[in-house]
C-alpha positions in Angstrom: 0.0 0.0 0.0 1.3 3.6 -0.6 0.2 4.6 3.2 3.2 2.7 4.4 6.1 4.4 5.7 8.6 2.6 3.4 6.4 4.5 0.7 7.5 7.9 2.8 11.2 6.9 3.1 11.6 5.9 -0.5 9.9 8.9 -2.3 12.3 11.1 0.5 15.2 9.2 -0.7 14.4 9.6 -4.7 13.9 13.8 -4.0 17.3 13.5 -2.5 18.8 11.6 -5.2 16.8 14.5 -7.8 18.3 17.4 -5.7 22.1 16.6 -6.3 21.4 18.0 -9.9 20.2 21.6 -8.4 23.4 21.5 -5.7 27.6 21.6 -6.8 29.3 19.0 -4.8 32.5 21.1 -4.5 33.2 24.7 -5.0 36.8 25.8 -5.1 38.0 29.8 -5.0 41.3 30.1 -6.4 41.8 34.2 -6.1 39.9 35.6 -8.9 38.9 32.1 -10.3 36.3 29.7 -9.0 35.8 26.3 -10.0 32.3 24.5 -9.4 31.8 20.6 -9.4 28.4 19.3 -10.0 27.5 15.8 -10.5 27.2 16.8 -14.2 30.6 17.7 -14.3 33.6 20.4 -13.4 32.6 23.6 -14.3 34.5 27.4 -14.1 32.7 30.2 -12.1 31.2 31.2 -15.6 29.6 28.2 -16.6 32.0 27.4 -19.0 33.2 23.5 -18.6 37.0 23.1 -17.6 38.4 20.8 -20.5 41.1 19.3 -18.7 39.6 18.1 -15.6 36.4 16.0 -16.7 34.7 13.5 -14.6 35.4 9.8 -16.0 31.5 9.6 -16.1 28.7 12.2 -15.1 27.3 11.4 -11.7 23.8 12.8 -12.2 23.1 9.7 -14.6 24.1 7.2 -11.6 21.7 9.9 -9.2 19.0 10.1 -11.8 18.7 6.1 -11.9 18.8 5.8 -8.3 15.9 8.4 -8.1 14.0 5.8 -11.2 14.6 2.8 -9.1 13.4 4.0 -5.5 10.3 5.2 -7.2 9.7 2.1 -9.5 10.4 0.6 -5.6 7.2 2.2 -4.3 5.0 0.5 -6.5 5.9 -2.3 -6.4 4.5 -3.2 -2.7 2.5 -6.1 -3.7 6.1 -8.3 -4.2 7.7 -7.0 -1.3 10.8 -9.8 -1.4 11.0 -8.0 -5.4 10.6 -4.3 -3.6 13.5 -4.9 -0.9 15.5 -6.6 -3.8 15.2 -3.0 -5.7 15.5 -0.9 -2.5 18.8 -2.6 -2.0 19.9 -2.2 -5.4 19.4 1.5 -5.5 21.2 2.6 -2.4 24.0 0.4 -3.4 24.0 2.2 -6.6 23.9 5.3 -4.1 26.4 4.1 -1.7 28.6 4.1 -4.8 28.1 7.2 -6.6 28.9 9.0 -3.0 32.0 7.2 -2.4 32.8 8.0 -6.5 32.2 11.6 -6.1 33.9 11.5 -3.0 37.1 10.1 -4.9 36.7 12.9 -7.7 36.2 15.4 -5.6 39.6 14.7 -3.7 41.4 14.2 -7.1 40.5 17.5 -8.2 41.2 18.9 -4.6 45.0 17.6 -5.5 44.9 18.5 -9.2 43.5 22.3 -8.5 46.2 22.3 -5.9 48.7 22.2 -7.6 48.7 25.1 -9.6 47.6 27.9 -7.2 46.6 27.6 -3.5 42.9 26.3 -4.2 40.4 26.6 -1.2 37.2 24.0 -1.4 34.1 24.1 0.3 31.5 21.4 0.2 28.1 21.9 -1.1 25.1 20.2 -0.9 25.2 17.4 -2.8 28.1 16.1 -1.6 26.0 14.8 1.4 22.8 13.6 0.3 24.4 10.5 -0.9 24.3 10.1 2.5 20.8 11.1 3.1 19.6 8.8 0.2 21.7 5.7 1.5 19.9 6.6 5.1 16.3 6.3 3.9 16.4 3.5 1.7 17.8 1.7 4.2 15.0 2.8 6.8 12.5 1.8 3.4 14.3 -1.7 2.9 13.8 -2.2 6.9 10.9 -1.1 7.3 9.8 -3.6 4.1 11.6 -6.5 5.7 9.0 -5.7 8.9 5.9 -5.7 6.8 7.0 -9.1 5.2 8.2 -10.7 8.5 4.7 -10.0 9.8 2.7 -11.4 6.9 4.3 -14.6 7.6 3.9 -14.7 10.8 0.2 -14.0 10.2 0.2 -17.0 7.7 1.4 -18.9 10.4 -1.3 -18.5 12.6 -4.5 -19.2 10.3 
């Protein structure tokens, strides 16, 4: 049913996953210069991207596909061994596009470094990674619950 909490936790989880495209990940200030990076990729202050420090692949696709899966999750609360299977799935997915961005963010921490003393500041979505691996969890939990006490029901009749 789409009353259930898991249903809560899961559409929570997939607006996190959606905000990382509104949010940079890392912003550096390097004197005049700034350099943004977004899960789409590393851009200059301007909007302009930086051609030689691209990401190896864009992070809002990995994001987006999380967001798909969490909310193809919800409806499928009829199968809920299937829905905890899926739940799973995406915040592993999640799980690893945080720790990738974290990676790429600290490679273009040393690479901007190098040049010109380059000061970084996290932004948003550099956490809800965090926040989406959190809630599905709590959804996938909260799943396993609702299953464990339909079989114990079964048992009783």
């Amino acid at each position: 049913m789409l009353q259930r909490i898991q249903s809560v936790f899961l559409f929570i989880a997939a607006l996190l996953s959606g905000l990382t495209w509104l949010f940079p990940v890392r912003r550096w200030a390097m004197g005049e210069a700034a350099v943004v990076y977004r899960p789409s990729g590393v851009f200059m202050a301007d909007g302009t991207p930086m051609a030689d420090a691209a990401l190896p692949i864009p992070y809002s696709i990995l994001h987006t596909v999380v967001a798909a899966v969490l909310l193809v999750a919800v409806f499928l609360y009829g199968n809920r061994p299937r829905q905890a299977r899926v739940v799973r799935g995406g915040w592993l997915v999640a799980l690893l596009a945080g720790v990738l961005q974290f990676i790429s963010s600290n490679s273009l921490d040393a690479y901007l470094g190098e040049g010109a003393k380059a000061t970084g500041t996290y932004g948003a979505s550099f956490f809800l990674p965090i926040g989406v691996v959190v809630f599905a969890v709590l959804a996938e939990r909260a799943i396993r619950k609702d299953e464990h006490l339909v079989r114990s029901a079964d048992r009783l009749r």
